[in-house]
C-alpha positions in Angstrom: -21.3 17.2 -122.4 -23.6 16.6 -119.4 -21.9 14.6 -116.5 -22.4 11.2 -115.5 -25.1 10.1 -113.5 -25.5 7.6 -110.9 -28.5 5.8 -113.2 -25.7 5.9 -116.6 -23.6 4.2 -114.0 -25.9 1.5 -113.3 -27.0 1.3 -116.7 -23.4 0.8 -118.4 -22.9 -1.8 -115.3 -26.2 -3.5 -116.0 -27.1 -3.3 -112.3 -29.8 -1.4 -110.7 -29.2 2.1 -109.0 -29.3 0.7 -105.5 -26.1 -1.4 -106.3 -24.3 1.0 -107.5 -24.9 3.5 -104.6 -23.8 0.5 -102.3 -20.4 0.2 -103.7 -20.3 4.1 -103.6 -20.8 3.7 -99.7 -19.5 0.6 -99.1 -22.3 -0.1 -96.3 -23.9 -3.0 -97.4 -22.3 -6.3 -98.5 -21.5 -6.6 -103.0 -20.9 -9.8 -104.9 -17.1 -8.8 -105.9 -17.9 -9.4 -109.1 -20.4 -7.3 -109.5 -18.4 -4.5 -107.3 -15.7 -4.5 -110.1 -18.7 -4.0 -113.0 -19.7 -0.9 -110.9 -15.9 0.1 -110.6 -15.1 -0.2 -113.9 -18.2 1.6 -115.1 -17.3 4.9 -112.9 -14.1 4.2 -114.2 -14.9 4.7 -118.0 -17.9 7.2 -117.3 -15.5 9.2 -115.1 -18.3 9.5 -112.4 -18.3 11.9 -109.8 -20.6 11.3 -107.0 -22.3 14.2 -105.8 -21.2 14.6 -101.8 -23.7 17.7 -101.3 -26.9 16.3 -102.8 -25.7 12.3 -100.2 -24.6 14.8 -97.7 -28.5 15.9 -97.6 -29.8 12.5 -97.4 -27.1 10.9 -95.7 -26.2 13.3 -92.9 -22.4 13.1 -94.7 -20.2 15.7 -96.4 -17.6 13.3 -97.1 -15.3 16.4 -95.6 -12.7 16.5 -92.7 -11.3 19.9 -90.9 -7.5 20.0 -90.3 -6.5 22.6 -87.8 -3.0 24.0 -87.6 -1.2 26.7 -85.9 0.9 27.4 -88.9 1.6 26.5 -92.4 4.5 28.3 -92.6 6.5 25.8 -90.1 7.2 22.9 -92.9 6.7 20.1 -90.3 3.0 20.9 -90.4 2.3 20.5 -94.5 4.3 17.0 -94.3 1.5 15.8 -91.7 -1.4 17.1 -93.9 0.0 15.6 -96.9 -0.2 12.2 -94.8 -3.7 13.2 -93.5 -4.3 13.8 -97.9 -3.4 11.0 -98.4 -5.6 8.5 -97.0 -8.6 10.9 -97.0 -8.5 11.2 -100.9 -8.1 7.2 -101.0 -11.1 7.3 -99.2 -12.8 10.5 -101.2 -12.5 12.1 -98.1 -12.0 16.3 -99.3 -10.0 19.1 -96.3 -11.0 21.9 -95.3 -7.6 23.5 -93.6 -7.2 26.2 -91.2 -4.3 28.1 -90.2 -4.6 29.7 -86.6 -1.2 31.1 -86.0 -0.7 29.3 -82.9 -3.6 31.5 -81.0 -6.0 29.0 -78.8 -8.9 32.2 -79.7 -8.5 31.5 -83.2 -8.4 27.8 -83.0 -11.5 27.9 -81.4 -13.2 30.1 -83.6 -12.2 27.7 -86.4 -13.6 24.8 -84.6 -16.6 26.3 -84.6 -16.3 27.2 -87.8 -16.1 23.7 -88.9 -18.8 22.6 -87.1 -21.1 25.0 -88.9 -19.6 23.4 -92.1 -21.1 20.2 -90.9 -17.7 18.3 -91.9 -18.1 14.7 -90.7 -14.8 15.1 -88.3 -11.8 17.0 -87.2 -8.4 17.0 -86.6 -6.0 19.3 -84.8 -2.1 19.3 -85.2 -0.5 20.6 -81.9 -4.0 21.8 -80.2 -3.2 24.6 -77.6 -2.8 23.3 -73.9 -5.4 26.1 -73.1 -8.0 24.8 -74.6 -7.4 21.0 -73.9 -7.0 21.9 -70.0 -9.9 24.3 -69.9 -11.8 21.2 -71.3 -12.6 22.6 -74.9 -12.2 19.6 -76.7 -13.7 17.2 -74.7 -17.0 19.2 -75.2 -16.0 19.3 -78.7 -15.4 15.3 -78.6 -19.2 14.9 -77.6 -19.9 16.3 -80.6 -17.9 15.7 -83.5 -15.4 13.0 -84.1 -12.1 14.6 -83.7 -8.4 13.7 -82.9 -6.0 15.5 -81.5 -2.3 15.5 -83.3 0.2 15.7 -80.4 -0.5 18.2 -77.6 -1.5 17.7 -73.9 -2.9 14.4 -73.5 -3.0 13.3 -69.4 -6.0 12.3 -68.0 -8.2 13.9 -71.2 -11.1 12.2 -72.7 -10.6 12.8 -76.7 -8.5 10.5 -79.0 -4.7 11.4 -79.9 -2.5 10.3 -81.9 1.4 11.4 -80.2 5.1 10.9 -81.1 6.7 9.7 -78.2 8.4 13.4 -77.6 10.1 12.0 -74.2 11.8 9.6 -75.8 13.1 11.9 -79.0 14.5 14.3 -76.9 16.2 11.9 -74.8 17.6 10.3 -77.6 19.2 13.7 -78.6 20.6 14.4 -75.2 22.0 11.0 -74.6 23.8 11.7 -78.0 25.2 14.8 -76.7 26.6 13.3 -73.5 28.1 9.9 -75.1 30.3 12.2 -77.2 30.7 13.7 -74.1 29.1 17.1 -74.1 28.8 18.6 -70.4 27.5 22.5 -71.4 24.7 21.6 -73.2 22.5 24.9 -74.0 18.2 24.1 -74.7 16.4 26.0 -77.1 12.7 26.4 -76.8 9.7 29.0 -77.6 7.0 30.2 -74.9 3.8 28.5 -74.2 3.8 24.9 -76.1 3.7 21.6 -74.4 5.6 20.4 -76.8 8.9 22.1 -75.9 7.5 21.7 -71.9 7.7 17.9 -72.8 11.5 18.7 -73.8 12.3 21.0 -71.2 11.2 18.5 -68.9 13.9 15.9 -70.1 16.7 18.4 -70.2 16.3 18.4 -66.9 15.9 15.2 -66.1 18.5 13.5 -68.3 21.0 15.8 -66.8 20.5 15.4 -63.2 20.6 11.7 -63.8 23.8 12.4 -65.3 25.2 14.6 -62.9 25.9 17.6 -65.0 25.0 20.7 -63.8 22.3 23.4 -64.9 23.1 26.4 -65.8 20.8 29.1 -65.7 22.0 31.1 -68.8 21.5 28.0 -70.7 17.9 27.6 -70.9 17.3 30.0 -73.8 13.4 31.1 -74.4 12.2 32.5 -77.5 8.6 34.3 -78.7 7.4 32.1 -81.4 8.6 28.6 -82.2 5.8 27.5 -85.5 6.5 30.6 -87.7 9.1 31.6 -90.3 9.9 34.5 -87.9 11.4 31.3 -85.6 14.9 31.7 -87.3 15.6 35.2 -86.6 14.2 34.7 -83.1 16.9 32.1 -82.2 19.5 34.0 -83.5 19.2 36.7 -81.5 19.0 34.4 -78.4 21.8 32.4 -79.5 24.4 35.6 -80.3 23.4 37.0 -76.9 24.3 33.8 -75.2 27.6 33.3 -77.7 28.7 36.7 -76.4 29.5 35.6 -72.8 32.6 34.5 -71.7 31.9 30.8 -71.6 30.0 29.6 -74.3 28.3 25.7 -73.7 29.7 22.9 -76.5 26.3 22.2 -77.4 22.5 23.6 -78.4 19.8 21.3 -78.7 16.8 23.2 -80.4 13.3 22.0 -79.9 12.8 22.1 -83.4 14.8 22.0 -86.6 13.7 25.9 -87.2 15.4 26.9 -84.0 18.8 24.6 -84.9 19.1 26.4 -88.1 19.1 29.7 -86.3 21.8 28.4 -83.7 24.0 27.4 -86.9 23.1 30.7 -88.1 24.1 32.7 -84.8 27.3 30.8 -84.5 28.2 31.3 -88.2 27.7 35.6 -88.0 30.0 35.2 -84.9 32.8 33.0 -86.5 31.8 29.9 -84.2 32.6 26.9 -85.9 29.8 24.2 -86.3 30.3 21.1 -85.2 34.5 21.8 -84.3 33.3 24.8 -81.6 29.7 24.3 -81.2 27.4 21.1 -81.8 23.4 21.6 -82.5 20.7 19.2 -82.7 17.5 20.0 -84.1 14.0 18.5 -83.8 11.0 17.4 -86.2 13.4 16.1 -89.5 12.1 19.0 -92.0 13.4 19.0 -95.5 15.4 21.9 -93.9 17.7 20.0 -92.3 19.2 17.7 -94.7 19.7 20.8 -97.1 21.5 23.2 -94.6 25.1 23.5 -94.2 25.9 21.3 -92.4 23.4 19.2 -92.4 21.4 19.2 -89.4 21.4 16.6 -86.3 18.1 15.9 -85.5 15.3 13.8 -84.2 12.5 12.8 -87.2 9.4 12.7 -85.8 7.9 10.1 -88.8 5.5 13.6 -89.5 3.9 11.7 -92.9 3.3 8.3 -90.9 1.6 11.0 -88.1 -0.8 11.7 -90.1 -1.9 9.2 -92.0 -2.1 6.9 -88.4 -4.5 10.1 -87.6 -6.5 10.0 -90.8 -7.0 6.3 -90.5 -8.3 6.9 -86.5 -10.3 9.5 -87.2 -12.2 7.3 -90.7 -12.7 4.2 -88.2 -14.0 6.9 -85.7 -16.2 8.2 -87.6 -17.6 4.6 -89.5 -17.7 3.5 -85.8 -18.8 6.5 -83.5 -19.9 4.4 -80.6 -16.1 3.0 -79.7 -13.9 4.1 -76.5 -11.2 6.6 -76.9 -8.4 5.5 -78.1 -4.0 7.0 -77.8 -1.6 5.8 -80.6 1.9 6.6 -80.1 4.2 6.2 -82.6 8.4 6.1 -82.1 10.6 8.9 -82.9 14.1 8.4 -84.3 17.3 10.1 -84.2 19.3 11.0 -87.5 22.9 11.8 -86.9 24.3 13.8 -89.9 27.1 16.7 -89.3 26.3 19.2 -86.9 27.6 17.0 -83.9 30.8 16.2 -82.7 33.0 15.8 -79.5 33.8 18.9 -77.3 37.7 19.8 -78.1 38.3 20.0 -74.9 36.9 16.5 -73.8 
């Protein structure tokens, strides 16, 4: 059977071609009536319009580019499925590249989509390099593109951020009501994500008088991979084997707080009676380990379909300002908290 074309379409709506390819595009004004005719003819001749052959005449492949440093790390597949989800609404199609957290490879896929003429881009937890060194501002001239989290001070691009200040001080401020004083911080190398959190730590205690300890501030490789579990362990056992273990881990993401529960379990450290943990991001992970993990949600599906929805208005109106949506975090409190014994 041969497919559909866009003159069947206008014949079984009784409308003429040009008609039809309005509703298509939506860029000129229908009668709503006669929208619905159009509809309900693609409808019953299952119509597919052709993107490629528009994409020639129109300048438009009807395609977006989603950059990540990992699709192993589960918080990253819950924001694409938000970005899929108004892109498809919108027939919208991905093109999704993985560059292992390396800022070389993320900017050999940018380019990469830019040869693929895709009619805009967006990048989940860009590398600091290449927003300081400027990268994406030049990129910004050219495309429209929004940046998912990352670096964002003084830069000329659009973002779309959870507020990651006010997540991890919602976790420590946890911590210290139940009155945690040792509190241990979990983090990976090179993301300013978990600089963002580092940051806090510090801040939240000093303001609270407790003191920092050196041999708290545990730093691991990798922080986006599967290979993130075994990573914490190892940090976390070598920090359980000193004499004075702290009452309390909080893990910049939920990755890393299922490796401290981990750690403490090989070493018969009870969790939360000997040890609390909270976790970061709200990955299906959480809810399913035992216990279930403490932890701030991070709203990943509403990230990105607020980033989707930018970066469509962006690119139906290319001439408007740069714009910064930051949306709230929340904390979840489930079992892997509870008060110091010793409090």
């Amino acid at each position: 059977m041969e497919k559909p074309t866009i003159a069947d379409v206008a014949k079984y709506a009784g409308v003429s071609i040009t008609t039809v390819s309005r509703v298509i595009n939506n860029n000129y004004p229908v009668k709503e009536e006669t929208r619905q005719k159009v509809e309900e003819a693609i409808k019953e001749l299952n119509f597919k319009p052709n993107y490629l052959a528009r994409s020639l005449i129109g300048k438009s492949t009807h395609t977006i580019g989603v950059i990540v440093p990992s699709i192993t790390n589960l918080f990253f597949p819950v924001v694409v499925k938000g970005i899929e989800k108004v892109c498809s609404q919108k027939a919208f199609s991905l093109f999704l590249c993985d560059t292992d957290g390396k800022e070389e490879s993320e900017r050999i896929q940018m380019q990469n989509l830019l040869e693929k003429q895709v009619d805009g881009v967006l990048v989940i937890d860009p590398r600091y390099e290449n927003i300081e060194n400027g990268f994406y501002e030049e990129c910004a001239k050219k495309i429209p593109l929004v940046l998912i989290n990352g670096y964002h001070r003084g830069i000329r691009c659009n973002f779309v951020l959870n507020d990651q200040e006010m997540g991890a001080l919602q976790a420590l401020e946890y911590l210290i009501k139940l009155g945690h004083r040792d509190i241990a911080f979990l983090r990976a190398k090179n993301s300013y994500s978990y600089d963002i959190k580092e940051q806090i730590y510090y801040e939240t205690l000093q303001k609270h008088q407790i003191p920092i300890k050196e041999e708290n501030i545990l730093v691991i490789e990798s922080g986006n991979g599967l290979e993130t579990v075994e990573l914490a362990i190892q940090a976390v056992q070598k920090r359980l084997e000193q004499k004075e273990i702290p009452t309390a881990i909080f893990a910049c993401n939920d990755w890393m707080g299922v490796g401290v529960m981990q750690a403490a379990k090989k070493m018969g450290i009870a969790i939360p009676k000997d040890l609390s943990v909270i976790g970061y991001d709200n990955i299906v992970i959480s809810e399913i380990s035992e216990p279930k993990l403490t932890t701030v949600d991070q709203n990943m599906y509403s990230l990105g379909k607020a980033s989707a929805k930018l970066l469509l208005d962006i690119i139906k109106h290319p001439t408007q300002g740069f714009q910064k949506i930051i949306l709230d975090t929340n904390l979840i409190v489930r079992d892997s908290c509870t008060s110091p014994k010793n409090k």
